[in-house]
C-alpha positions in Angstrom: -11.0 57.0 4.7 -13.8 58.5 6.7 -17.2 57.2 6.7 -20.4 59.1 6.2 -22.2 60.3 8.6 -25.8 59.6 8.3 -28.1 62.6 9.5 -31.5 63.1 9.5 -32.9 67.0 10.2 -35.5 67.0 12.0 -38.6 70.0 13.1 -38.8 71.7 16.7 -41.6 73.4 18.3 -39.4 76.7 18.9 -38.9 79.2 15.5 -35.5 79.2 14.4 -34.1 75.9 15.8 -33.2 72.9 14.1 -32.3 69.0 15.3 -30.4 67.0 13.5 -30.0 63.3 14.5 -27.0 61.5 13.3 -25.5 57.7 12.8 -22.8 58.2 15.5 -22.0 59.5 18.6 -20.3 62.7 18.7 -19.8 63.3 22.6 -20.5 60.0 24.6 -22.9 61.2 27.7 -21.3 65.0 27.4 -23.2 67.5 26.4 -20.9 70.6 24.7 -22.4 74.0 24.4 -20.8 76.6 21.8 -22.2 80.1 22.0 -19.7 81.4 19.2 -16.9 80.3 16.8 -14.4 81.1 19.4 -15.8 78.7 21.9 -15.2 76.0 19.2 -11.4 75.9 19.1 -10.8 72.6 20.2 -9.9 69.4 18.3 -12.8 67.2 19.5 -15.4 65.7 17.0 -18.1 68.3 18.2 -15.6 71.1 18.1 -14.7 70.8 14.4 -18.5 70.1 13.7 -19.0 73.2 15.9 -16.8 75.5 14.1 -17.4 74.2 10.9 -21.4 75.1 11.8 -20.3 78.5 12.7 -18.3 79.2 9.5 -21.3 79.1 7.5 -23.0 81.4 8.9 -26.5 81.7 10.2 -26.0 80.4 14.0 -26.5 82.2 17.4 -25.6 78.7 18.9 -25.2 75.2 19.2 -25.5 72.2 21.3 -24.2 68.8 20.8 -25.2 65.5 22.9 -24.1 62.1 22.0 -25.5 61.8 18.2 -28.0 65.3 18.1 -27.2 68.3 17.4 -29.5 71.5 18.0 -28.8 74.9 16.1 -29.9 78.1 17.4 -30.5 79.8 13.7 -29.7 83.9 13.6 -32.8 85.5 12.3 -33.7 84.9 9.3 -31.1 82.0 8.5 -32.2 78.8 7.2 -30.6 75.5 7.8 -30.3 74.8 4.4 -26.8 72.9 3.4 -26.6 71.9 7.6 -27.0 68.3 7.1 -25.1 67.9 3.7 -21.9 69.5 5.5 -22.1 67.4 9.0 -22.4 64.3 6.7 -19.2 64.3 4.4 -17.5 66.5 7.8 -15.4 63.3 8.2 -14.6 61.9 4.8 -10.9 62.6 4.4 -10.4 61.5 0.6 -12.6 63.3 -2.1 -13.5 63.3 -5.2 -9.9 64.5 -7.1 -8.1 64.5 -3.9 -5.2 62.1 -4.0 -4.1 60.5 -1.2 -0.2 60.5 0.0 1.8 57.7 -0.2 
C-alpha cells in the first residue's frame, strides 16, 4: 500500500539550497513554510515530509508548494539521501514488514 513517489533533485543558483520536484502534489495551491522541526507537528502530507526532512539533519528550512520542495541546507550539509527518503516516505508495507490481518 503506498505508492512511490517519484522525485527528481534538482540545482539552484543560491549555495546551500536544493529543489526537488516530485510525481504528486503535496499541498494543492498552499504553500507551507517550516523554519524548524517544531513547526512540523502536524499530520498533513508536507508536515510528515517536513519532519521527517528535519530528523535527518542538515536543514535550516523548508518550503513545500504543490509537488516542489526547497531545502535550506545548514552549513556544510549535503542533500545526500533527501530524495531516496521523500520517495519510499509513503510506502506503508516493506520489505519484511508484514501486514495485519
Amino acid at each position: 500500500m503506498g505508492q512511490p513517489i517519484t522525485v527528481i533533485q534538482k540545482p539552484t543558483s543560491t549555495p546551500g539550497v536544493v529543489r526537488f520536484e516530485l510525481n504528486r502534489s503535496l499541498t494543492g495551491m498552499g504553500h507551507e513554510r517550516y523554519h524548524s522541526i517544531a513547526d512540523a507537528s502536524g499530520t498533513r502530507p508536507p508536515d510528515a515530509l517536513a519532519h521527517m526532512l528535519f530528523e535527518g539533519g542538515g536543514i535550516d528550512a523548508v518550503h513545500i508548494f504543490s509537488n516542489e520542495v526547497t531545502v535550506h541546507l545548514s552549513d556544510g550539509a549535503t542533500a545526500d539521501g533527501m530524495a531516496e527518503a521523500m520517495e519510499s516516505l509513503f510506502i506503508h508495507y516493506r520489505e519484511g514488514v508484514t501486514p495485519s490481518l
